[in-house]
N, C-alpha and C positions, 0 to 999 in steps of 0.2 A: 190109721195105719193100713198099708195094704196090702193084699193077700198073702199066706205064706208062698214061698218061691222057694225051687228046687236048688241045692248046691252051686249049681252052676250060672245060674239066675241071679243069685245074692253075688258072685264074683263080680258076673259082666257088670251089674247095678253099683260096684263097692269101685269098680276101673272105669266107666262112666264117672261116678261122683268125683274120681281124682282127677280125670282129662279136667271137670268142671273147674276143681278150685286151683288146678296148675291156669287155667285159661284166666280165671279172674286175678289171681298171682301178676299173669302176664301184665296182663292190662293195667293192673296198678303201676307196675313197673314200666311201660312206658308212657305213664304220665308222669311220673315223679324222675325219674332217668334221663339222663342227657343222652344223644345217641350214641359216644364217645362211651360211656359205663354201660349200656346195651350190647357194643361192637365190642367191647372185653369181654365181659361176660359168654357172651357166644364163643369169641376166640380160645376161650379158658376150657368153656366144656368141647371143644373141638381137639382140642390139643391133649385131652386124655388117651392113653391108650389102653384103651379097653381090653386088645387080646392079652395083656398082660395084668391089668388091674383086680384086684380082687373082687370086683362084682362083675368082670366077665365070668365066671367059673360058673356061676350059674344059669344053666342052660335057657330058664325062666328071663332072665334077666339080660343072660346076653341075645336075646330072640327081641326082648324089648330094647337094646339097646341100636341093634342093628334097624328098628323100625323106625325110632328118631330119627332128628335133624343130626345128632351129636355124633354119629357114624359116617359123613361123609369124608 
């Protein structure tokens, strides 16, 4: 195991490991996904609106949400 790591240290490590398995997520998904169930899927979390949604409210979250793709 390795070293203990300060509060802030275990976050950055715990939001790295999530980028990791959303990235391996991806990948599976377009290998098994037609590009048709890809271009929905994108279209669906596009078409959220966040300023109104309940996980805009938080400030956390809607900072992460404005950093996505899912914000354009």
């Amino acid at each position: 195991m390795s070293s203990a790591l300060s509060n802030d240290q275990e976050l950055v490590s715990d939001l790295v490991a999530c980028q990791l398995v959303i990235k391996q997520i991806l990948d599976v998904i377009d290998v098994i996904a037609p590009t048709e169930v890809r271009d929905k899927m994108a279209s669906q979390l596009k078409s959220i609106d966040f300023s109104s949604h309940p996980a805009g409210a938080d400030p956390i979250t809607k900072r992460a949400i404005e950093k996505s793709d899912c914000a354009d």
